[in-house]
N, C-alpha and C positions, 0 to 999 in steps of 0.2 A: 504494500500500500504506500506509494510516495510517486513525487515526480523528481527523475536525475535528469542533469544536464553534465553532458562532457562532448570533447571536440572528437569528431569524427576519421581524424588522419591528424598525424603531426604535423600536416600544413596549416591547419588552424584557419579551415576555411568555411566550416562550414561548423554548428552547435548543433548536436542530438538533442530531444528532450524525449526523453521514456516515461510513459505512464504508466505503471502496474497498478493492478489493481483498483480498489475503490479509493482513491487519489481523494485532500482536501485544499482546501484555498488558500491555509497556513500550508500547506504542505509547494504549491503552486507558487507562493509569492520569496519562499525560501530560493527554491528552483531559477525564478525569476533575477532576485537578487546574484546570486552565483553566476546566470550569464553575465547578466549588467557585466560584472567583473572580468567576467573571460573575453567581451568587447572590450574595454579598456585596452587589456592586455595585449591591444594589434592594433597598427593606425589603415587599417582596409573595412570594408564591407564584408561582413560572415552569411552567409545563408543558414536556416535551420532548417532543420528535418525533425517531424513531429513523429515521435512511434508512438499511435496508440494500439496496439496488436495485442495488448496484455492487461487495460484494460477495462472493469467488468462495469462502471458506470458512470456518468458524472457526476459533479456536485450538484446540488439545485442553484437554480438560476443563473446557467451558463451564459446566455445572452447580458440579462438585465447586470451582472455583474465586469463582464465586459466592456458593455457600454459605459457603465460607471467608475470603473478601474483602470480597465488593461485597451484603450484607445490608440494611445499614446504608441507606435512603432518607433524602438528602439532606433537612433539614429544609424547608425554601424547594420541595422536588418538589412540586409536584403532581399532575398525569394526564401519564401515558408513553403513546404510541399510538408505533407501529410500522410503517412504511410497508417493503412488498415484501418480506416475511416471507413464506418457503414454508410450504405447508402442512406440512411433514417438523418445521422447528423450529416453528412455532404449537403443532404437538403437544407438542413437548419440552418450552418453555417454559409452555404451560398445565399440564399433569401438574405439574412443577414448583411453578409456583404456585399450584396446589391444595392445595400442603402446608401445614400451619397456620404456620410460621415465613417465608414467603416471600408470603404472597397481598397483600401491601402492595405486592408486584410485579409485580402484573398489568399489561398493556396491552392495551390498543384496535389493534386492525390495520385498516390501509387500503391502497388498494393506488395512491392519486395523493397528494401534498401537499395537493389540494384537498381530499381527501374527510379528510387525518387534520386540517386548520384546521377541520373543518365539527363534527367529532366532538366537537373540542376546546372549540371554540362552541359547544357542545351541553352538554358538561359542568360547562362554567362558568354557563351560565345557571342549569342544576340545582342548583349550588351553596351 
């Protein structure tokens, strides 16, 4: 039950965040806080990669506390893709950020590590 964040390759280019389990907000903003840091730590743009493949629910009020909270994209973000996302939230979350205040939040869904690296490769070339 928590959310980890660590760098994906020693190039330090892109931040994992793992879900296990029934994950909480205190558990999320910890999470949070630790990238904050591992951005610092490089004067470039990081991409994230969401893994939620592991887990089994969210917290209540994932939208209305986003809006309220977590608006704000990290200056250092640049492309989120989302690995093992149901189609129930893809729905949630695209309606979401189709709204004109949150479409900075969109991500890219994959459903292996390989295909959301390959996306991300994708993106950065377009760049």
């Amino acid at each position: 039950m928590s959310v980890h964040v660590q760098w994906d390759s020693e190039d330090q280019t892109t931040i994992v965040w793992t879900f296990v389990g029934r994950w909480t907000w205190g558990e999320y903003d910890d999470a949070r806080n630790a990238a904050a840091a591992m951005l610092e730590s490089v004067d470039y743009r990081v991409d994230y990669i969401f893994d939620v493949r592991h887990m089994s629910i969210l917290p209540p009020d994932l939208v209305t506390r986003v809006k309220a909270k977590y608006l704000k994209k990290p200056e250092k973000a640049r492309h989120y893709v989302a690995v093992g996302v149901d189609n129930y939230l893809q729905l949630v979350w695209n309606t979401f950020t189709d709204l004109p205040y949150a479409r900075h939040l969109k991500v890219a869904y994959a459903d292996t590590f390989e295909e959301a690296r390959a996306i991300l490769a994708s993106k950065r070339e377009s760049d």
